[in-house]
N, C-alpha and C positions, 0 to 999 in steps of 0.2 A: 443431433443438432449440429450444424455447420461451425467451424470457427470463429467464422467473423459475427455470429447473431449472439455467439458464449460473450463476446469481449465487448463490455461499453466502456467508453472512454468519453470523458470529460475534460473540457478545456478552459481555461478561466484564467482571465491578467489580474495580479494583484501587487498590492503596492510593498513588497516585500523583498530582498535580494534572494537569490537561491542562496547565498553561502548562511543567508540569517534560518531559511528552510533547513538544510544542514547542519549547525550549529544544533539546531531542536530537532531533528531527528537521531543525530549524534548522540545526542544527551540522554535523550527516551531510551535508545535500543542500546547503548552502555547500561543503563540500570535496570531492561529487564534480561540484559545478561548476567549482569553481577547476581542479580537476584535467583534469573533457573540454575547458576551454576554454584549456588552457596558461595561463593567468596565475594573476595575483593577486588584479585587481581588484575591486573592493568588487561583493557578490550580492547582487538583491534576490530574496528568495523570492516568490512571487505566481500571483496566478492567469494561467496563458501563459508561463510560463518553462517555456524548456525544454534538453534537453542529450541530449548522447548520449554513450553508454557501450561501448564497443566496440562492436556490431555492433547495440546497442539504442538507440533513440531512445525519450525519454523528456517528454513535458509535463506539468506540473502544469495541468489542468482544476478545480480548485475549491480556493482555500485562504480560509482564516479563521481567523484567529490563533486560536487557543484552543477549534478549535469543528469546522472540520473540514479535511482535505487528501487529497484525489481526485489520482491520477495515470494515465497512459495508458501504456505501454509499449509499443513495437510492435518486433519482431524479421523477421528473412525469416520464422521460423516460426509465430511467434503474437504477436497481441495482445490484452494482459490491462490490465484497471482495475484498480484497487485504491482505497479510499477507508476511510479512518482518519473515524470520526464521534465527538468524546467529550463530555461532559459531566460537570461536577464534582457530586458528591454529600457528604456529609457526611464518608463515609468514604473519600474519594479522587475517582476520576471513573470513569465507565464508557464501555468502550470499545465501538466496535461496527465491525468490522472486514469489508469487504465484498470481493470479490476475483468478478471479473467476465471470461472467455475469451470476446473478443468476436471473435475467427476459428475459434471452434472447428465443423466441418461433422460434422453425427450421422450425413449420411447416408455417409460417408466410413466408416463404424465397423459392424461388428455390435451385439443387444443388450449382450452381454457388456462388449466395448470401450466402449460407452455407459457401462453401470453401471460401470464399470472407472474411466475417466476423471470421474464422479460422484464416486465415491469420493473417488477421489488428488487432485482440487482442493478437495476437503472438508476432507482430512489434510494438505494444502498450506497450507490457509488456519489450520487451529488452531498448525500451526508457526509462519509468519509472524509470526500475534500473539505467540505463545508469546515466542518471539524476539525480538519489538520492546518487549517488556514487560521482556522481561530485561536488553534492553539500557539502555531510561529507568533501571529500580532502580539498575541498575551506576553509569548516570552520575551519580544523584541524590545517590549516597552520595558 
């Protein structure tokens, strides 16, 4: 399967600043590091931190405060990116939400299973943001 049919990417304006996105992504990914690593100790979020999550290891590959935050995730069964892109516009910031199956094998699948798995990481990726959108509002208020 070619690169660009692996990567969907969603775009979406919402009424939010990036640095309020930030703030709650901040806060998430400091307490499921405090959490993989047993303590307490002070997180720096960056680009090359990394942790792991039960059975998932997990690096941040691309952070920029207010701008953008790229992760890796690798499991025994798959490895997927994900990358948050935002930028502020008058009426909040828009988001562009990428999500990348960088173990998936096509030739493993019939067509069917192909467009099948097209699909379902299409409707995985509009959840995702769905999700991450709902969760900034919740914490903004």
């Amino acid at each position: 399967m070619d690169r660009e049919r692996q990567t969907k990417s969603i775009k979406e304006q919402v009424n939010f600043k990036a640095k309020d996105f930030f703030n709650y992504l901040d806060r998430q990914l400091t307490q499921a590091i405090k959490k993989s690593r047993g303590n307490d100790l002070p997180v720096k979020i960056a680009t090359g931190t990394t942790y792991q999550q039960r059975n998932v290891k997990a690096e941040i590959t691309e952070y920029k405060l207010g701008k953008k935050y790229v992760s890796v995730f690798k499991s025994p069964k798959i490895d997927v990116k994900i990358g948050y892109y935002l930028t502020d516009t008058p009426q909040g910031c828009e988001i562009v939400f990428k999500e990348d199956v960088l173990s998936y094998d096509e030739k493993k699948y019939s067509n069917i299973g192909t467009w099948f798995y097209n699909w379902q990481l299409k409707q995985g990726a509009k959840k995702q943001l769905k999700q991450m959108k709902n969760n900034v509002l919740a914490y903004t208020k």
